[in-house]
C-alpha positions as CSV (number, residue, x, y, z in Angstrom):
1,X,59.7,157.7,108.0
2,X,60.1,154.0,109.4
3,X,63.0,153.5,112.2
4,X,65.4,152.0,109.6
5,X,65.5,154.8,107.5
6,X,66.2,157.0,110.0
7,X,68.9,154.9,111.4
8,X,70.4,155.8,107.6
9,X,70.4,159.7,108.3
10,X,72.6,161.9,109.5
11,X,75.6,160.5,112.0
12,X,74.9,157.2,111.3
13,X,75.1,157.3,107.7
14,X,78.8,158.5,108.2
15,X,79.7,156.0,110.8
16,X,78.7,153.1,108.6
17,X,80.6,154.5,105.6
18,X,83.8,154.5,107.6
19,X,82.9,151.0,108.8
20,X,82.7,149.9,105.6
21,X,85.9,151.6,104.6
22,X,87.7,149.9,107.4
23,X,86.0,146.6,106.9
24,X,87.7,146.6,102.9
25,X,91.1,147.8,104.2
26,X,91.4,144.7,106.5
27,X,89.3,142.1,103.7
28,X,92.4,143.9,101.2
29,X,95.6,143.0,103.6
30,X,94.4,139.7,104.6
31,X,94.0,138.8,101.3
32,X,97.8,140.4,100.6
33,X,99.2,138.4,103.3
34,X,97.6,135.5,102.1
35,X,99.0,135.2,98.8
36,X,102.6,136.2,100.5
37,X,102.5,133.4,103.1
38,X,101.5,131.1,100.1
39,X,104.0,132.6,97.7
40,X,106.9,133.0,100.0
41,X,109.5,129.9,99.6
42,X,112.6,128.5,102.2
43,X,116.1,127.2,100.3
44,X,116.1,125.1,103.2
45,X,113.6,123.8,106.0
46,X,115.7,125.8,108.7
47,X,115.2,128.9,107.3
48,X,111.5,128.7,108.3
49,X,112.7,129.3,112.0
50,X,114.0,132.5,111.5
51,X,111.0,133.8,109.3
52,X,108.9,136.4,111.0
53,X,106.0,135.0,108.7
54,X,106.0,131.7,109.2
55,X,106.1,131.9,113.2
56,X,103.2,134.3,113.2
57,X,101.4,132.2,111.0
58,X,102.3,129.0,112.8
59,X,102.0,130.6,116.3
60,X,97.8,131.4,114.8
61,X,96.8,128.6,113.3
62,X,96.1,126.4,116.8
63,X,94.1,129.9,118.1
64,X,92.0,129.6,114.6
65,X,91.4,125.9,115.1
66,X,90.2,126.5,118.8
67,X,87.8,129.2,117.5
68,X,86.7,127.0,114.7
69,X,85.8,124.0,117.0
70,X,84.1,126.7,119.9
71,X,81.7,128.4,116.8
72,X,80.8,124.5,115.8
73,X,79.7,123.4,119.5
């Protein structure tokens, strides 16, 4: 039996399933809260200061852009 199939058996096999479980979870409720900060709308521009959504998402997006431009260099 090579080393990679072994890696497979037992303990391992287990751990990677409930990685890949976890993994879909997250992949599932970025993709919800994607499609709500699309979807969400403001009757005015000042509402966008009081939502919770938009100041998380704007508070990201310049942490995103820095990791974006570290990966690249």
């Amino acid at each position: 039996m090579t080393g990679f199939e072994a890696y497979f058996r037992g303990k391992h096999r287990a751990r990677l399933s409930f990685l890949s479980v976890v993994a879909i979870v997250c992949l599932v409720l970025l993709a919800l809260l994607s499609v709500a900060q699309v979807a969400h709308l403001h009757s005015s521009d000042t509402d966008a200061d009081h939502c919770q959504l938009c100041i998380v998402m704007h508070t990201l997006a310049p942490v995103a852009a820095t990791a974006a431009a570290i990966v690249m260099v």
